[in-house]
C-alpha positions as CSV (number, residue, x, y, z in Angstrom):
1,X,-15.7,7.0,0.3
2,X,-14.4,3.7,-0.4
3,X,-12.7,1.6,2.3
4,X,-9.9,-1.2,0.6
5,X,-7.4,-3.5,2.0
6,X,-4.9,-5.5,0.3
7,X,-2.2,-8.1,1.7
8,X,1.0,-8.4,0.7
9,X,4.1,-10.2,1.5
10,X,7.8,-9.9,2.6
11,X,10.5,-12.2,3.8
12,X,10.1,-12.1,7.9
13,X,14.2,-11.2,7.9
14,X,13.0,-8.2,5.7
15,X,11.0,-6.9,8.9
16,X,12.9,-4.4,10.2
17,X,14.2,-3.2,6.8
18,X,10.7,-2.5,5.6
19,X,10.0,-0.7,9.1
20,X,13.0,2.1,8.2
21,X,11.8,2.3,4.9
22,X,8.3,3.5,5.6
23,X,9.8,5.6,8.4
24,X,11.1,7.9,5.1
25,X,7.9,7.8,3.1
26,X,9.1,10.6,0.3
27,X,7.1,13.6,0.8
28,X,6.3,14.6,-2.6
29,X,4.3,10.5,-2.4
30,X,2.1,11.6,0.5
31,X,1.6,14.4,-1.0
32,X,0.1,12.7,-3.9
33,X,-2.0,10.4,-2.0
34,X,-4.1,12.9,-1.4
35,X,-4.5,14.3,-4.7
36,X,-6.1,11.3,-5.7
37,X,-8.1,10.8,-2.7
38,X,-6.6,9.2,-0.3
39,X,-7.5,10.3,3.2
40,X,-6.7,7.0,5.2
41,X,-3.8,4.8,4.6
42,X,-2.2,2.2,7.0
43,X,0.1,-0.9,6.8
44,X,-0.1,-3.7,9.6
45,X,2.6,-6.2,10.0
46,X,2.4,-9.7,11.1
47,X,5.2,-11.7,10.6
48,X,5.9,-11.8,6.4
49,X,2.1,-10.5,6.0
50,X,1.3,-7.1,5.3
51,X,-2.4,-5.9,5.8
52,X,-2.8,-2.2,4.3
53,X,-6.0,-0.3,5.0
54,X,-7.1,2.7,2.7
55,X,-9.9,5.1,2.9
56,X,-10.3,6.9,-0.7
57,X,-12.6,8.5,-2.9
58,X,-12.0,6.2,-5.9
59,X,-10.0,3.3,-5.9
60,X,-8.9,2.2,-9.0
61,X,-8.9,5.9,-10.2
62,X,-6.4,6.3,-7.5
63,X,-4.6,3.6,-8.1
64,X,-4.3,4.2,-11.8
65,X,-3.5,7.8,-11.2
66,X,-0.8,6.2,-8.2
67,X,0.3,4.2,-11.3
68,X,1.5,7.2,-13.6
69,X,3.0,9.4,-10.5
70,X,7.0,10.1,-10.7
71,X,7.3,9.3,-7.0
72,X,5.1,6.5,-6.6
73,X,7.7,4.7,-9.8
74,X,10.2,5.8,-8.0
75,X,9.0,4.3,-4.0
76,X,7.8,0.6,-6.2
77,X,11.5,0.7,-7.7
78,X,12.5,1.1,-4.3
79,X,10.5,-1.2,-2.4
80,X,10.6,-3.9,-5.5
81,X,13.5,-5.7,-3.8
82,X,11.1,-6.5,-0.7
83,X,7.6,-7.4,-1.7
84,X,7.1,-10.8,-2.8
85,X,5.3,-11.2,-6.2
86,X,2.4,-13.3,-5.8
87,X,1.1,-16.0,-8.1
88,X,-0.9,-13.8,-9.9
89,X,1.9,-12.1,-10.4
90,X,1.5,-8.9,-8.5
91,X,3.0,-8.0,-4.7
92,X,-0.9,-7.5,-3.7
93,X,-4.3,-9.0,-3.2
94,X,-6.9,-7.0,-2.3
95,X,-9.4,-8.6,0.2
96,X,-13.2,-8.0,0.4
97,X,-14.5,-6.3,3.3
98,X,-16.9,-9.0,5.0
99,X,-17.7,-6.1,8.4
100,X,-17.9,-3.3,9.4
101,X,-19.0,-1.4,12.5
102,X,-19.0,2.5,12.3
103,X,-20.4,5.0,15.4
């Protein structure tokens, strides 16, 4: 199991916008998280910063499988109008892992 995070960005006024959003997730995209092995996801807010947290079998499998989905196209087309593309120009950066403490 692999454990990812990514940031990403949004305008602070965007805040509660994003909040409602996410409070709708479509079904049929949850759904398909875990048919590509996602059992974890989160999304912290602080301010314009978005830190996402994922626990999945493969990542970039997932991701490029994410990629393809009817529903994910649909939630990115969606969301497009709040994520700030970066200047790589992508809405996300995925951040190493430099600890971790497990039980």
């Amino acid at each position: 199991m692999e454990r990812v995070s990514f940031v990403l960005k949004i305008r602070p006024e965007d805040r509660d916008e994003y909040i409602k959003r996410h409070e709708a997730v479509y079904p049929e995209l949850l759904q398909a998280f875990g048919e590509v092995g996602i059992s974890t996801y989160s999304i912290f807010l602080h301010e314009g910063t978005l830190f996402a947290y994922m626990e999945v079998e493969n990542y970039r499998k997932a991701m490029d499988a994410l990629a393809e989905h009817p529903a994910n196209k649909r939630w990115q087309e969606y969301m497009s109008d709040l994520l700030i593309v970066n200047e790589h120009g992508s809405t996300s950066h995925d951040i190493p892992e430099v600890f971790h403490y497990h039980s």
